[in-house]
Structure formats: C-alpha cells, structure tokens
C-alpha positions as CSV (number, residue, x, y, z in Angstrom):
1,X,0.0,0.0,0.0
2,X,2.9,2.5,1.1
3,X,4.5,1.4,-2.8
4,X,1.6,2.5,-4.2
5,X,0.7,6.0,-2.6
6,X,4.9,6.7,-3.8
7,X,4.1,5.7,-6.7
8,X,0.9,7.8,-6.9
9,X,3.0,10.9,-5.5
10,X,6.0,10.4,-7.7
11,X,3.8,10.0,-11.6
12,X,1.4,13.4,-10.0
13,X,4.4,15.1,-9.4
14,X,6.1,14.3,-13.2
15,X,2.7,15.2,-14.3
16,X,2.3,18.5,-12.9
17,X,6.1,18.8,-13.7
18,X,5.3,18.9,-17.3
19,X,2.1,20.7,-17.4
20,X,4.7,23.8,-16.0
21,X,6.9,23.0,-18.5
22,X,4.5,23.1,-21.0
23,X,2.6,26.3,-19.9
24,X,6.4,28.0,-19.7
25,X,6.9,26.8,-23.6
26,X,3.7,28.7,-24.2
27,X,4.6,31.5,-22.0
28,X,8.2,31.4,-24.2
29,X,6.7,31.3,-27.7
30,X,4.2,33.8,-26.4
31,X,6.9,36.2,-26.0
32,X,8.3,35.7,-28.7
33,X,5.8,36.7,-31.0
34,X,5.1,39.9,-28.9
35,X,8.6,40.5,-29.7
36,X,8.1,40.0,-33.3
37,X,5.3,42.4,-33.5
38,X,7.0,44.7,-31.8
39,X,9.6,44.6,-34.4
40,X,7.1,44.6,-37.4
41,X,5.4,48.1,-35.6
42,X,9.1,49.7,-35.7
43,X,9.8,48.4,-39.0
44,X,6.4,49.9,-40.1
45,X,6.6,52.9,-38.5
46,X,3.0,52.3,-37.2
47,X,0.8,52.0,-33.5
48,X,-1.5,49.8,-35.3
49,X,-0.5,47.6,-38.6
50,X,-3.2,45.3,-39.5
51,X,-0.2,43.5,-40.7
52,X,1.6,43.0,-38.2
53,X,-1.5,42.0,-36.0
54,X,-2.3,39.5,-38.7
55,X,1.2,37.9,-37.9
56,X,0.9,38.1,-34.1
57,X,-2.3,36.3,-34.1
58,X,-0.8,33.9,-36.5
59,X,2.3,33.1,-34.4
60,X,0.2,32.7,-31.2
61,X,-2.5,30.5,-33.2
62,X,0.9,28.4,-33.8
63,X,2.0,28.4,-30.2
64,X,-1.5,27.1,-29.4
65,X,-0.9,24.6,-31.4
66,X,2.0,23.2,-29.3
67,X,0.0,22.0,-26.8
C-alpha cells in the first residue's frame, strides 16, 4: 500500500512537472511573438499595422498549437 501511494505521488508530481513545463513553452513562444510584432510596428513605423496583428495572431494560433 505504502509502494503505491509513492508511486501515486511520484507519476502526479512528473505530471504537474510537465504541465509547468509546458505552460512556460507557451509563456516562451508567447513572447516571442510579442517580440516579433514589436519589431514589425518599428519596422512599419506604425501603432497599429493590420499586418503586423495578422502575424501576431498567426504566431500565437501556432504556439496554441504546441500544446
């Protein structure tokens, strides 16, 4: 019985484990893209660039998709 509830602890705790590492991936590529259309609004010269919010839904639609 004592094996078991380990075993229980240890697997929840590797699971939980990744689910962080997977919502800091997210957080990451997230970032990223901000980043990128941060860039693309320089480079434009622009507040708003339908353009550029094109890509950044685009690139966070793709780190969606990472999950």
């Amino acid at each position: 019985m004592k094996l078991m509830l380990a075993s229980l602890a240890i697997f929840g705790a590797f699971t939980v484990g990744g689910q962080r590492i997977e919502l800091a991936a997210a957080d990451q590529c997230v970032a990223q893209c901000r980043s990128a259309h941060n860039q693309c609004r320089l480079a434009n010269k622009a507040v708003s660039s339908p353009q550029c919010d094109a890509q950044l839904q685009a690139c966070i639609d793709r780190c969606g998709k990472g999950r």
